[in-house]
C-alpha positions as CSV (number, residue, x, y, z in Angstrom):
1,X,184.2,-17.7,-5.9
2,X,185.2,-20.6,-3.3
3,X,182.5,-23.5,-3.3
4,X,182.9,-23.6,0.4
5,X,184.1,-21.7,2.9
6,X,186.7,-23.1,4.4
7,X,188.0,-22.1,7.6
8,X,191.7,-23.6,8.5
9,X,190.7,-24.1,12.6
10,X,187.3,-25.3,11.4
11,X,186.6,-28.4,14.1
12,X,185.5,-31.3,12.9
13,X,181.9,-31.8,12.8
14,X,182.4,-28.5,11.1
15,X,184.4,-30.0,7.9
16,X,182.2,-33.3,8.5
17,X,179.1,-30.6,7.5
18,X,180.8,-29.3,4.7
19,X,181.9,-32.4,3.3
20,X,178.2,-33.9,3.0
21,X,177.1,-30.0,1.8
22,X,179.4,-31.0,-1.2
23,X,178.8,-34.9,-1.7
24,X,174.9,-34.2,-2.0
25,X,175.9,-30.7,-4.9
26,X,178.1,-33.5,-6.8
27,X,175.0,-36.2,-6.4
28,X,172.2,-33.0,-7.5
29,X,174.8,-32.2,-10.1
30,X,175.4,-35.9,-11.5
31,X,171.7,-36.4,-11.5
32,X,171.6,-33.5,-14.2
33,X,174.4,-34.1,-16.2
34,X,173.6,-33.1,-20.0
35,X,174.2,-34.7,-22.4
36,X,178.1,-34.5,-24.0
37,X,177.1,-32.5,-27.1
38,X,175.3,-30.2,-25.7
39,X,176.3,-26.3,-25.2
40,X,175.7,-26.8,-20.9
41,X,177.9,-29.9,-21.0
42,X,181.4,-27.6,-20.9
43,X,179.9,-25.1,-17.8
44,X,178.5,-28.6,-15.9
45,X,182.0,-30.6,-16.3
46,X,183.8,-27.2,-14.9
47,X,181.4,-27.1,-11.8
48,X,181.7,-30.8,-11.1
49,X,185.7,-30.9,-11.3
50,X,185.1,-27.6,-9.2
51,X,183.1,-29.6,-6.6
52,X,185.2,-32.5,-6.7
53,X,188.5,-30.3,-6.3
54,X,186.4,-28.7,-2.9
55,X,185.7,-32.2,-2.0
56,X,189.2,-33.5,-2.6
57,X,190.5,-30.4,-0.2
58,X,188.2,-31.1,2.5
59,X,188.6,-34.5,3.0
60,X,192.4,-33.7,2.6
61,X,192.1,-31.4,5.7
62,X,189.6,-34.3,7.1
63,X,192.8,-36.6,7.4
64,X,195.1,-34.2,8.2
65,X,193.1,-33.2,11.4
66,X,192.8,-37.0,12.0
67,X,196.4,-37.2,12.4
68,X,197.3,-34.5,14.6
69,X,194.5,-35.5,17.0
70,X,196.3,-39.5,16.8
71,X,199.2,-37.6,17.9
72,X,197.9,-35.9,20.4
73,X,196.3,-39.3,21.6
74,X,199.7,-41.1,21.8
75,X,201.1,-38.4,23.6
């Protein structure tokens, strides 16, 4: 199941959208973090290094668009 759906000609206010859609999960999810030796802490750590991993690929695609329209820009 994909955290976000992620479109490759998304624009950017599109990815912009998505990208605080996952900063405020992680934030809700840090907030309710339980404790380490607890029996929730292994299904919470998977879903936060999920997020994060979502978040990592977003703003990867964030900079990537930034860079083609700086191209375009000096062309």
């Amino acid at each position: 199941m994909a955290i976000i759906d992620f479109q490759p000609g998304a624009d950017k206010a599109e990815l912009l959208k998505q990208r605080d859609l996952l900063r405020a999960q992680l934030e809700q999810l840090n907030a309710a973090e339980p404790d380490e030796d607890s029996e929730l802490y292994d299904d919470w750590a998977d879903e936060h290094e999920d997020l994060e991993d979502a978040l990592d690929e977003l703003e990867d695609a964030l900079d990537e668009l930034e860079d083609a329209l700086d191209e375009l820009e000096d062309n």
